[in-house]
N, CA, C and O atoms as CSV, one atom per row, in Angstrom:
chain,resi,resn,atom,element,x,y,z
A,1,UNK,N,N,7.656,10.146,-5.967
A,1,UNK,CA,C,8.940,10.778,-6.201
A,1,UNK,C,C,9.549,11.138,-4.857
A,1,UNK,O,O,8.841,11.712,-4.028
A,2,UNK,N,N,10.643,10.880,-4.622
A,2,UNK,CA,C,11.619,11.200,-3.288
A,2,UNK,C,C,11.799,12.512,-3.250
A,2,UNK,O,O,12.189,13.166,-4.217
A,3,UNK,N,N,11.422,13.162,-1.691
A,3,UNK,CA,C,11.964,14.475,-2.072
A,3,UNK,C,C,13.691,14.605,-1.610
A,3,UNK,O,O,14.493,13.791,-1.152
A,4,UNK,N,N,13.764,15.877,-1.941
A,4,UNK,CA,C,15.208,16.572,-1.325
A,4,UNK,C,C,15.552,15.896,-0.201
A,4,UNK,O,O,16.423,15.047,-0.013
A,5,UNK,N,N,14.672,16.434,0.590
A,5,UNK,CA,C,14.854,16.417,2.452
A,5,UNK,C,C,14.751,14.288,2.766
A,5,UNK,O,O,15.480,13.636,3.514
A,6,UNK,N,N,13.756,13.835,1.999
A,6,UNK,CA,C,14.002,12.707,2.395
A,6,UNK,C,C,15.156,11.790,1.665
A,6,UNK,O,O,15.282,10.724,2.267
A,7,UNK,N,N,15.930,11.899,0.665
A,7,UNK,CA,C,17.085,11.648,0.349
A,7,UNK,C,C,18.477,12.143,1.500
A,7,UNK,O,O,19.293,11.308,1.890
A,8,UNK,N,N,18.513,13.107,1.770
A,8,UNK,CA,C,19.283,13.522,2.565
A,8,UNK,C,C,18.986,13.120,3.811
A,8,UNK,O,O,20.006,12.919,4.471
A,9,UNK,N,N,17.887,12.907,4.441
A,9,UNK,CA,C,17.384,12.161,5.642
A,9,UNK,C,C,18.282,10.674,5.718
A,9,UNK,O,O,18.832,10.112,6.665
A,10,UNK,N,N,18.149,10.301,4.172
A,10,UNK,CA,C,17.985,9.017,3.921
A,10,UNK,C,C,19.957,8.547,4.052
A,10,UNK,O,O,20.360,7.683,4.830
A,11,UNK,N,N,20.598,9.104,3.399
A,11,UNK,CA,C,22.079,9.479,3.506
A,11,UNK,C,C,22.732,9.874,4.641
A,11,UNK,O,O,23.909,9.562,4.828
A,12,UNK,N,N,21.929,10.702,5.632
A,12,UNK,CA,C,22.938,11.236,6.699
A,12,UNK,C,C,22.546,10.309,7.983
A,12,UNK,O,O,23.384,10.110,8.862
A,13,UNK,N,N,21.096,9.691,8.062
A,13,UNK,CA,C,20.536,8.967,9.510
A,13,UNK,C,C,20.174,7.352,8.946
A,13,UNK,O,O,19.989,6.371,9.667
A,14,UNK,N,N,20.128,7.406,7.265
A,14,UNK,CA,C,19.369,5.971,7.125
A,14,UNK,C,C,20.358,4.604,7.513
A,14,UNK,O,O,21.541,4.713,7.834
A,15,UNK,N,N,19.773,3.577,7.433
A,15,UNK,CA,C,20.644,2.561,7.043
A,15,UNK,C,C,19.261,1.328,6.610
A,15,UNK,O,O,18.140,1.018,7.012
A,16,UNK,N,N,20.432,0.871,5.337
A,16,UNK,CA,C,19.317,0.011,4.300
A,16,UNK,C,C,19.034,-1.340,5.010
A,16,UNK,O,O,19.965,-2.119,5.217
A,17,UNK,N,N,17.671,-1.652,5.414
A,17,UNK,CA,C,17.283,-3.358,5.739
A,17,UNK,C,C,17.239,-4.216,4.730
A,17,UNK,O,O,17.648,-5.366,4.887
A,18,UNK,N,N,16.639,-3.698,3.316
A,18,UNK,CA,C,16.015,-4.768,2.515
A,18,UNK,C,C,15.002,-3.955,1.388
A,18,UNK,O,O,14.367,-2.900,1.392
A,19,UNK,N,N,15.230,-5.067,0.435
A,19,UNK,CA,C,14.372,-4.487,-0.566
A,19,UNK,C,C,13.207,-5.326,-0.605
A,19,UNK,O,O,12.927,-6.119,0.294
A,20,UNK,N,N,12.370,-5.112,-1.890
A,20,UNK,CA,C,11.262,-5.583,-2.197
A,20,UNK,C,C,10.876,-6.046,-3.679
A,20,UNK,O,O,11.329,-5.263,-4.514
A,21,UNK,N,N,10.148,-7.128,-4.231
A,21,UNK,CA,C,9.785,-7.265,-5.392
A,21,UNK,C,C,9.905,-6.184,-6.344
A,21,UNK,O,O,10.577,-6.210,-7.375
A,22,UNK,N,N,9.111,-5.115,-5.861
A,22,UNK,CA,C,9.046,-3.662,-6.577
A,22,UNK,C,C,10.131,-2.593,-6.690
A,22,UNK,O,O,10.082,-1.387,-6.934
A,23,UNK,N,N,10.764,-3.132,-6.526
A,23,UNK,CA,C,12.267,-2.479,-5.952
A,23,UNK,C,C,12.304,-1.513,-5.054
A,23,UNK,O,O,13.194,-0.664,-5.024
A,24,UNK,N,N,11.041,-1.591,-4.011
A,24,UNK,CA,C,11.128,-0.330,-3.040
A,24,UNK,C,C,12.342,-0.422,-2.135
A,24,UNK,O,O,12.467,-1.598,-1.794
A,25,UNK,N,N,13.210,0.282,-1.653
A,25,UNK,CA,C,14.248,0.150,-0.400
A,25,UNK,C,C,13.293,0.324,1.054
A,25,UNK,O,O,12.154,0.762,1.213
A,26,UNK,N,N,13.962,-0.041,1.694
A,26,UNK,CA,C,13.838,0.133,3.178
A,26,UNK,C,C,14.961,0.531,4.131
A,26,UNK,O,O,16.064,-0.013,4.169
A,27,UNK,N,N,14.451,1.792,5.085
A,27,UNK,CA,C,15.379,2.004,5.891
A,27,UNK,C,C,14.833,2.175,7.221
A,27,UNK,O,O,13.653,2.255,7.561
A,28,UNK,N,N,15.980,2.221,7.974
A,28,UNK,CA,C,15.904,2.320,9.393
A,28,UNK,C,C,16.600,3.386,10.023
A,28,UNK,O,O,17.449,3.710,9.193
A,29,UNK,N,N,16.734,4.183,11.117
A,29,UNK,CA,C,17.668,5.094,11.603
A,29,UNK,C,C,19.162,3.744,12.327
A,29,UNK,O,O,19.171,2.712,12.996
A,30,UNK,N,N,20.210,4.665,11.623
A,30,UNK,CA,C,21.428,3.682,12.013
A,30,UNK,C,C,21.279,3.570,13.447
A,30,UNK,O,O,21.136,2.388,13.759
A,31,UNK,N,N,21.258,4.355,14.435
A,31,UNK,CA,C,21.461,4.362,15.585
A,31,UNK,C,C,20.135,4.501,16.623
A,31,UNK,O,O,19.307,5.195,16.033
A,32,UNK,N,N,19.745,4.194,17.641
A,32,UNK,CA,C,18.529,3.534,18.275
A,32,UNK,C,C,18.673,4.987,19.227
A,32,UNK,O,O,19.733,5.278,19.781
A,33,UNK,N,N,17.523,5.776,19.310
A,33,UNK,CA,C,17.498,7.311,19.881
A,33,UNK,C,C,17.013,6.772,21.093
A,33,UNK,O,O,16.336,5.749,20.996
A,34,UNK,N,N,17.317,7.475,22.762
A,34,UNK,CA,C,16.767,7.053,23.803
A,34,UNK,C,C,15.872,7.780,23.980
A,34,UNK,O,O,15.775,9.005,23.910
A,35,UNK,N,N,14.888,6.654,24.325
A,35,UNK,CA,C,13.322,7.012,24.681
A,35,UNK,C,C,12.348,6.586,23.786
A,35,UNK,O,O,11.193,6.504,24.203
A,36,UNK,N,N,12.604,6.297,22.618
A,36,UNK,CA,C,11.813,6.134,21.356
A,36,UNK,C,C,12.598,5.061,20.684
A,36,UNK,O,O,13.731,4.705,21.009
A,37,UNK,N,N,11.770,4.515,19.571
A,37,UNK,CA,C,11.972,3.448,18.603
A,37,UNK,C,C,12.908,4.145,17.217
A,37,UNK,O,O,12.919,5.276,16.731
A,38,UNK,N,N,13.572,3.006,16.916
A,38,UNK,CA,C,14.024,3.583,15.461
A,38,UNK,C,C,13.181,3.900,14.375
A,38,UNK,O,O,12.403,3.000,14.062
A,39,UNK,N,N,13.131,4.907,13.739
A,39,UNK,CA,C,12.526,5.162,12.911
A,39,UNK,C,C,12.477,4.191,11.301
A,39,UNK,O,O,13.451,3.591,10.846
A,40,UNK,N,N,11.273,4.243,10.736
A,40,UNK,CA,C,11.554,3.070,9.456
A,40,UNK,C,C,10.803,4.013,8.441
A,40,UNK,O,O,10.074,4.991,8.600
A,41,UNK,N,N,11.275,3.322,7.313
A,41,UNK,CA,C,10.536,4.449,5.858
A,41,UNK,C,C,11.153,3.548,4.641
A,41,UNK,O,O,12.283,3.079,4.509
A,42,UNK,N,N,10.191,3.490,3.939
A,42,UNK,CA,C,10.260,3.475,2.221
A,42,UNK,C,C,10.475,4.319,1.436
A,42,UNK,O,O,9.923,5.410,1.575
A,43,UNK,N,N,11.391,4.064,0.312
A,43,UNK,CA,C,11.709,4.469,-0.540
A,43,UNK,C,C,11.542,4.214,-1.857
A,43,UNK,O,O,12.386,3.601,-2.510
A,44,UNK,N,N,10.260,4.740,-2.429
A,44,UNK,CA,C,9.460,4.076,-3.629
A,44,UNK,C,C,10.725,4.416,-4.858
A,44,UNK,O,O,11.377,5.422,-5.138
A,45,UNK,N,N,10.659,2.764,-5.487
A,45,UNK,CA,C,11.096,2.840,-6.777
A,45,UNK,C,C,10.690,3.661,-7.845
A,45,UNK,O,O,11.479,4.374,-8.464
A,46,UNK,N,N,9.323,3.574,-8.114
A,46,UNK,CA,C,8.338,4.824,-8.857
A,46,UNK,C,C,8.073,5.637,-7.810
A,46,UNK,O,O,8.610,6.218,-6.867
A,47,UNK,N,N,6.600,5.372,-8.568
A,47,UNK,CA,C,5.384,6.707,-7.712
A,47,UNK,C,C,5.689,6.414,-6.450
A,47,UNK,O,O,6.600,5.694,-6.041
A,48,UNK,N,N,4.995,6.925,-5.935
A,48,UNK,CA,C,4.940,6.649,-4.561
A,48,UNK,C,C,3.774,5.999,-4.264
A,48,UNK,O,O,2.906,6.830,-4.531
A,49,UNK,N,N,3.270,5.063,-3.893
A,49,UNK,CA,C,2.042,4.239,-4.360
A,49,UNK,C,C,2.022,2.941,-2.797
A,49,UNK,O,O,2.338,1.752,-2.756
A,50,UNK,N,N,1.646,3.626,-2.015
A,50,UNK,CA,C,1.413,2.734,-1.089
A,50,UNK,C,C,1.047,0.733,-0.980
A,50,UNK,O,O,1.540,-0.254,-0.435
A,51,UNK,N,N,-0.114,1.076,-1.892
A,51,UNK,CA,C,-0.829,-0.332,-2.286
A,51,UNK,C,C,0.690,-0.799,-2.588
A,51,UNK,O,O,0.870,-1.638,-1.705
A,52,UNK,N,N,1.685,-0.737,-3.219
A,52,UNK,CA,C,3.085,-1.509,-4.044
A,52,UNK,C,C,3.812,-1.814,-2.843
A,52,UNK,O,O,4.930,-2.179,-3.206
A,53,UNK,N,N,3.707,-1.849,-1.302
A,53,UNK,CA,C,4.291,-1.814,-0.080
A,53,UNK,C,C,3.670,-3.621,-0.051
A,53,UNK,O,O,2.463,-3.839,-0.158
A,54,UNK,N,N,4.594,-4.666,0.090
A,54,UNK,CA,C,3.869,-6.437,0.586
A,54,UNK,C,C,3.547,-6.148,1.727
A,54,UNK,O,O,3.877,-5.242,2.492
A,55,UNK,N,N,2.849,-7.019,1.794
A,55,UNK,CA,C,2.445,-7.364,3.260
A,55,UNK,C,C,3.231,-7.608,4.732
A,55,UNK,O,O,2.893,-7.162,5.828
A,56,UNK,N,N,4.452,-8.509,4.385
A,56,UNK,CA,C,5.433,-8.480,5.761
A,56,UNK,C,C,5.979,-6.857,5.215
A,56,UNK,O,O,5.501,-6.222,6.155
A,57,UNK,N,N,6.441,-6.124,4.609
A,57,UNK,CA,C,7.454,-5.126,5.084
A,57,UNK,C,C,6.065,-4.370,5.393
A,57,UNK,O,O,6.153,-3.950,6.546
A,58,UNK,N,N,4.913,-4.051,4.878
A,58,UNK,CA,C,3.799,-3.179,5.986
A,58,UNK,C,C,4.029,-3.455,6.972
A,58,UNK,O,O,4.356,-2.470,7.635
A,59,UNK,N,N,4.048,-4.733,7.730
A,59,UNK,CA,C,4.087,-5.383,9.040
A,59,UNK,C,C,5.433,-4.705,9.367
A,59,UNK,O,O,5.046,-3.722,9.998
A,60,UNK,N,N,6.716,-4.634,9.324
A,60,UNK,CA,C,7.982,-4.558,9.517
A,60,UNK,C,C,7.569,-2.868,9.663
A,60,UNK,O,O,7.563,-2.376,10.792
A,61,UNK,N,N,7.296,-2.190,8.704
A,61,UNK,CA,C,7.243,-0.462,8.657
A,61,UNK,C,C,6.185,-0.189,10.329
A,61,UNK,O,O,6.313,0.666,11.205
A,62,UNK,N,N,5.265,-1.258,10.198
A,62,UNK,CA,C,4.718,-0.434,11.665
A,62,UNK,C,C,4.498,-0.945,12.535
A,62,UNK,O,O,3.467,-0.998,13.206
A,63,UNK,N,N,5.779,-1.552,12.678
A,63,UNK,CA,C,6.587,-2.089,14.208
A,63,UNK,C,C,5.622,-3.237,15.019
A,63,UNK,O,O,5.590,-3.492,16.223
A,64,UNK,N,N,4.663,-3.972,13.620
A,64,UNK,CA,C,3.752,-5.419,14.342
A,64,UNK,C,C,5.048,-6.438,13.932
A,64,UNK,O,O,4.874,-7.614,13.611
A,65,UNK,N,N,6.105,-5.916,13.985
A,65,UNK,CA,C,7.039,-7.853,13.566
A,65,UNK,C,C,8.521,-7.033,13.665
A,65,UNK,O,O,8.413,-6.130,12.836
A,66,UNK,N,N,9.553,-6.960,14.158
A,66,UNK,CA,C,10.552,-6.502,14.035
A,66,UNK,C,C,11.775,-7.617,13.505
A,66,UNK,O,O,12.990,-7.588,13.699
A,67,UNK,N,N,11.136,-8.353,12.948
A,67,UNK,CA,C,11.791,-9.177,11.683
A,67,UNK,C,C,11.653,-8.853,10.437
A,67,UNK,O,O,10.586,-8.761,9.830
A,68,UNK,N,N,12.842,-8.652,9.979
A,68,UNK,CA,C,12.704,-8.007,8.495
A,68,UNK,C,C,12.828,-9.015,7.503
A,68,UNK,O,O,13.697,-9.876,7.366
A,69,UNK,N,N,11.967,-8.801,6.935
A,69,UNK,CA,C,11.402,-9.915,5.943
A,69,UNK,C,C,12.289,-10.276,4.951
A,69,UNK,O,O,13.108,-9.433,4.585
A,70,UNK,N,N,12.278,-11.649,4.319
A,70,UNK,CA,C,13.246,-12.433,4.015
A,70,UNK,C,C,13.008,-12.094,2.336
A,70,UNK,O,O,11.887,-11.962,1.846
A,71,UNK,N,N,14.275,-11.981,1.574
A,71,UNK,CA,C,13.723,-11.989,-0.119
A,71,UNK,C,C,12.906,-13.353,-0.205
A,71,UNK,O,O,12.770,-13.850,0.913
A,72,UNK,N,N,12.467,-13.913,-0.983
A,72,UNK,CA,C,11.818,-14.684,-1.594
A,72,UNK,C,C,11.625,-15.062,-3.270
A,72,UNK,O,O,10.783,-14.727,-4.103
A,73,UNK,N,N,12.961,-16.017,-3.323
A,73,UNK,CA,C,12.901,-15.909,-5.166
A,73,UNK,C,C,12.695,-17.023,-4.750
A,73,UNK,O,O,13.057,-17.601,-3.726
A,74,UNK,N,N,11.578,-17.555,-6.304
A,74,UNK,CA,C,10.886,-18.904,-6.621
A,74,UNK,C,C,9.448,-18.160,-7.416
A,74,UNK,O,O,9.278,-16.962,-7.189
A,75,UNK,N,N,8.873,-18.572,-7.939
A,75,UNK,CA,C,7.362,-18.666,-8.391
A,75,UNK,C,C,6.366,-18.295,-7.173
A,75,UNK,O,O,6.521,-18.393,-5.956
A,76,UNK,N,N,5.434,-17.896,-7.850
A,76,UNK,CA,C,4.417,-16.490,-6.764
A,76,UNK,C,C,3.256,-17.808,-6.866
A,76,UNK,O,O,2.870,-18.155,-7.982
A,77,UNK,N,N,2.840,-18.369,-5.856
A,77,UNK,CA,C,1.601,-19.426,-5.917
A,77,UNK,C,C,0.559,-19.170,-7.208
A,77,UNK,O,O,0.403,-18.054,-7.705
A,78,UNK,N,N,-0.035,-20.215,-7.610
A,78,UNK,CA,C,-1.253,-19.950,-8.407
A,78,UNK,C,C,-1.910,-19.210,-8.427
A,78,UNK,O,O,-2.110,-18.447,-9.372
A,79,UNK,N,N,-2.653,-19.220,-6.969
A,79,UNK,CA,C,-3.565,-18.698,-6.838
A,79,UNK,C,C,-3.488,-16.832,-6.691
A,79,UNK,O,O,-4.535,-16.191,-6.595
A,80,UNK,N,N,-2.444,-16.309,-6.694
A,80,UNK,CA,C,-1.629,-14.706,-6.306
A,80,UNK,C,C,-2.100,-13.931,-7.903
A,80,UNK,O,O,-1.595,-14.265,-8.974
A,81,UNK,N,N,-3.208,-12.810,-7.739
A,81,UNK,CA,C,-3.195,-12.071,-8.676
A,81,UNK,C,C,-1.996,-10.968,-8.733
A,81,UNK,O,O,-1.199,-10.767,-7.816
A,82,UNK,N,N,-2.024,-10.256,-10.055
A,82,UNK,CA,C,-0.867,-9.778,-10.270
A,82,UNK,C,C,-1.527,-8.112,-9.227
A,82,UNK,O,O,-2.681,-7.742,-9.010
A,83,UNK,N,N,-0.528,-7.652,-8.923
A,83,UNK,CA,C,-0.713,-6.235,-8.812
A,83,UNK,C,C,-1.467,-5.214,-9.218
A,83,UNK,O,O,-1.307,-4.852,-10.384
A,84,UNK,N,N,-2.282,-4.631,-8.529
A,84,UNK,CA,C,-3.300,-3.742,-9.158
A,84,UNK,C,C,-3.269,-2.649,-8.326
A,84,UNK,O,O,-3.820,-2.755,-7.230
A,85,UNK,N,N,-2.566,-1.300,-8.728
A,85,UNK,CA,C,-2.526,-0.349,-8.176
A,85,UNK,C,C,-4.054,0.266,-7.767
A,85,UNK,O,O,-5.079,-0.349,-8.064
A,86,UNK,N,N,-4.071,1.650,-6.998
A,86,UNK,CA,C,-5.488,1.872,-6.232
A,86,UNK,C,C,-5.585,2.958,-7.635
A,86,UNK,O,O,-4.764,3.737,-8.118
A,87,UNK,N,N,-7.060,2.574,-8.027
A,87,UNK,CA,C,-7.348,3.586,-8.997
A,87,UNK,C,C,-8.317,4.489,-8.726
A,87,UNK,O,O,-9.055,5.024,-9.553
A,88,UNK,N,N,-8.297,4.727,-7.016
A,88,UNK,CA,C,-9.187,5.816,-6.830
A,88,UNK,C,C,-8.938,7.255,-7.240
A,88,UNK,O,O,-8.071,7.934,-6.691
A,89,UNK,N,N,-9.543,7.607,-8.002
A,89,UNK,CA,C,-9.556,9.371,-8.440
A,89,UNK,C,C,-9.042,9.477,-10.055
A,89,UNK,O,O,-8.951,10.530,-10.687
A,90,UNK,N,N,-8.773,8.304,-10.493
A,90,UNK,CA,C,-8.544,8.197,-12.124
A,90,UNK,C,C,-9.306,7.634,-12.971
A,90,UNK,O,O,-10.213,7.000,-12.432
A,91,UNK,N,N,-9.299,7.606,-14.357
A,91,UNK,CA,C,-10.195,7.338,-14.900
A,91,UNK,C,C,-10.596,5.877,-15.376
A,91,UNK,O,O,-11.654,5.624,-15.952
A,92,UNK,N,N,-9.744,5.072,-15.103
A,92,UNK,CA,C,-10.073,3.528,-14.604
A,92,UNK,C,C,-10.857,3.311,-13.332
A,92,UNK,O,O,-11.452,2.234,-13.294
A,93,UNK,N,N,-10.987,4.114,-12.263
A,93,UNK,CA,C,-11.667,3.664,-11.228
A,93,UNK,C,C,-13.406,3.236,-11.641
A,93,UNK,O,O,-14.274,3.577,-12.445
A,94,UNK,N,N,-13.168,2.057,-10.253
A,94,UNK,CA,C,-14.573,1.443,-10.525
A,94,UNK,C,C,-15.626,2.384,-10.225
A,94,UNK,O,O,-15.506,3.186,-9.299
A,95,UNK,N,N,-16.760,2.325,-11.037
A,95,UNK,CA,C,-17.700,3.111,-10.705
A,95,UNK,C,C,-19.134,1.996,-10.981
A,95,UNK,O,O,-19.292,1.527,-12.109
A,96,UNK,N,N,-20.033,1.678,-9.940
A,96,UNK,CA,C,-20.905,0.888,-10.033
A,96,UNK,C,C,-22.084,1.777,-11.152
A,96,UNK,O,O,-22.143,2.984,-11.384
A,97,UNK,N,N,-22.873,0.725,-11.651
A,97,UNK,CA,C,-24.048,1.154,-12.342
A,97,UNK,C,C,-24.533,2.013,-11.758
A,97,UNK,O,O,-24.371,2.124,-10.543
A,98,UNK,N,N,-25.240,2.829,-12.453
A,98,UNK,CA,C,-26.268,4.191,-11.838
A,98,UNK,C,C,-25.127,5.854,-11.245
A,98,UNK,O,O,-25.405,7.011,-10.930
A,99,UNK,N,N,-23.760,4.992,-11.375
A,99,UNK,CA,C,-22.644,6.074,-10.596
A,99,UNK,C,C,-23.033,7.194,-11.578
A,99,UNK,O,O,-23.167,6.865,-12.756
A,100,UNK,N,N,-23.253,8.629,-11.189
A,100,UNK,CA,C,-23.197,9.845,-12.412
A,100,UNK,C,C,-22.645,10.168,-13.224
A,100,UNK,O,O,-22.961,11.202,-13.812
A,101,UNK,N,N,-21.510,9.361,-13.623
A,101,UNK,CA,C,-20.423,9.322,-14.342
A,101,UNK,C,C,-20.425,8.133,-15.376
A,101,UNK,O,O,-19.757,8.002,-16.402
A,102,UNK,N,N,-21.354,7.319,-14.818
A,102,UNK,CA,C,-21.497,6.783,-15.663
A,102,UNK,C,C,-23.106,6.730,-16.342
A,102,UNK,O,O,-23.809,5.721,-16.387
A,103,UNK,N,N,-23.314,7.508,-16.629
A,103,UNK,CA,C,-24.730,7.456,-17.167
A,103,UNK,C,C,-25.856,8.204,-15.870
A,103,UNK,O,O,-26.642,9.095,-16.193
A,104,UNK,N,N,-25.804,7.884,-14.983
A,104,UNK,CA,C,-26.621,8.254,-13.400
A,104,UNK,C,C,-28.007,7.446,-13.822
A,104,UNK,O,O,-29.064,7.981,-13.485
A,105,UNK,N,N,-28.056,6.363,-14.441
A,105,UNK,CA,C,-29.111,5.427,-14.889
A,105,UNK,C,C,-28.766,4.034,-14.236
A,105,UNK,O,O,-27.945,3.280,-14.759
A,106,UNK,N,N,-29.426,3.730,-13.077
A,106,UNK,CA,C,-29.440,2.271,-12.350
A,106,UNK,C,C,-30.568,1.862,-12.995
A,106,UNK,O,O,-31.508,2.459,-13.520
A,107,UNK,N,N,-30.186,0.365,-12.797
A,107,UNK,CA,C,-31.153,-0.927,-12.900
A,107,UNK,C,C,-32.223,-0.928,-12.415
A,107,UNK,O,O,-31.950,-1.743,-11.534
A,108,UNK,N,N,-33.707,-0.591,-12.161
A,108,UNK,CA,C,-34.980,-0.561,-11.769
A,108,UNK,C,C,-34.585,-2.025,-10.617
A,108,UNK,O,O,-33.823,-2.990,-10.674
A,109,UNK,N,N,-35.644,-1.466,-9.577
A,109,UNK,CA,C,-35.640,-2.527,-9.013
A,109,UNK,C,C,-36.540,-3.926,-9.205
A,109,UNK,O,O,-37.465,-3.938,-10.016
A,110,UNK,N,N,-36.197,-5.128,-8.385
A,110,UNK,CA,C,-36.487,-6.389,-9.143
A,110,UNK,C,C,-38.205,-6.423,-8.328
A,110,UNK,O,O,-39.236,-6.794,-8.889
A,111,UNK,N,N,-38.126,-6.102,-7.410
A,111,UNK,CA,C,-39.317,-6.309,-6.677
A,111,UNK,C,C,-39.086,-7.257,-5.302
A,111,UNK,O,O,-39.967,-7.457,-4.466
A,112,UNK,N,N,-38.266,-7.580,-5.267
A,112,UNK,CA,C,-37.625,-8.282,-3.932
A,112,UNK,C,C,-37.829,-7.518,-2.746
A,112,UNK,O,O,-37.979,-8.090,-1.666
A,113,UNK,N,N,-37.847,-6.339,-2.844
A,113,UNK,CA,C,-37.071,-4.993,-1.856
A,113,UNK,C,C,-38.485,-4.930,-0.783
A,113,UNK,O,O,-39.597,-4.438,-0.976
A,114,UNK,N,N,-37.998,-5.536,0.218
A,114,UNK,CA,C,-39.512,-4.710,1.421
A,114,UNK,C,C,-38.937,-4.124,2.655
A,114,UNK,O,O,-38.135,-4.591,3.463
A,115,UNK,N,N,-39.732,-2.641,2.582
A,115,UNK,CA,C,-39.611,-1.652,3.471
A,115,UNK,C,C,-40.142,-2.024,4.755
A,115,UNK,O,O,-41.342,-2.240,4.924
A,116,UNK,N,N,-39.243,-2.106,5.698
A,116,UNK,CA,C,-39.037,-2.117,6.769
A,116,UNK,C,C,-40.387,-1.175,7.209
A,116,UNK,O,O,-40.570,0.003,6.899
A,117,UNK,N,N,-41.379,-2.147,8.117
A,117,UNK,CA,C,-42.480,-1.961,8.779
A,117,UNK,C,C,-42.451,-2.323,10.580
A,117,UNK,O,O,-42.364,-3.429,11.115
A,118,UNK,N,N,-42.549,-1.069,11.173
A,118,UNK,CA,C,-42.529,-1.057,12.170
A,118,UNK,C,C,-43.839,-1.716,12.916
A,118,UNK,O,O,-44.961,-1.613,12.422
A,119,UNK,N,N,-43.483,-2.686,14.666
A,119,UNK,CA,C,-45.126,-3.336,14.689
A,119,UNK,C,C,-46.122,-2.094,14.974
A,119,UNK,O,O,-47.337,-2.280,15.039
C-alpha cells in the first residue's frame, strides 16, 4: 500500500519512466540533484511485494543499466513459470519434512551417512 508521504513525494519530485506487466509504475526525480544520482522508486499496483519487481526494472531501480526497459507485448516463452509470490511467514510456506510444524517427525536415516573421522 502507498503511503501519504510517498504519493506526495511521488506528485511534487516524481516523473513516470514506465510500467510493468504487474502494473507497477516507475519513477524517477524530474530533475538531476548536484552531487548525487536521480533518485528511482516503485509504485506497487497491490501489496507491496518485491518478488512482483522483473528483472530489467530491478536492474534499472539499482542503477546496474540506466536503460529503461522496453514494454514487451507478445507471448511469455514456454519455458517461463507463472509468478509465485514469496510465501515466507504464511501459511503456504514451504516447510521441509521433520519442520515442527509439520509434524517435527523426519525420515530415519538411510544408512549412507559417515561421520567424518579424523586421521
Amino acid at each position: 500500500m502507498t503511503t501519504l508521504v510517498t504519493r506526495v513525494m511521488t506528485w511534487l519530485q516524481g516523473e513516470r519512466v514506465g510500467a510493468d506487466s504487474f502494473e507497477n509504475q516507475y519513477y524517477q526525480e524530474r530533475s538531476k540533484p548536484s552531487g548525487r544520482r536521480r533518485r528511482r522508486w516503485v509504485v506497487y499496483a497491490r501489496e507491496d511485494e518485491a518478488s512482483r519487481v522483473p528483472p530489467a526494472w530491478h536492474a534499472w531501480l539499482h542503477y546496474t543499466t540506466d536503460d529503461i526497459p522496453k514494454e514487451t507485448s507478445g507471448a511469455a516463452p514456454a519455458w517461463r513459470k507463472e509468478h509465485v509470490p514469496n510465501l515466507t511467514g504464511t501459511a503456504q510456506a514451504y516447510r521441509p519434512p521433520g519442520h515442527t510444524l509439520e509434524g517435527g517427525q523426519r525420515a530415519r536415516a538411510t544408512g549412507d551417512y559417515e561421520p567424518w573421522q579424523p586421521n
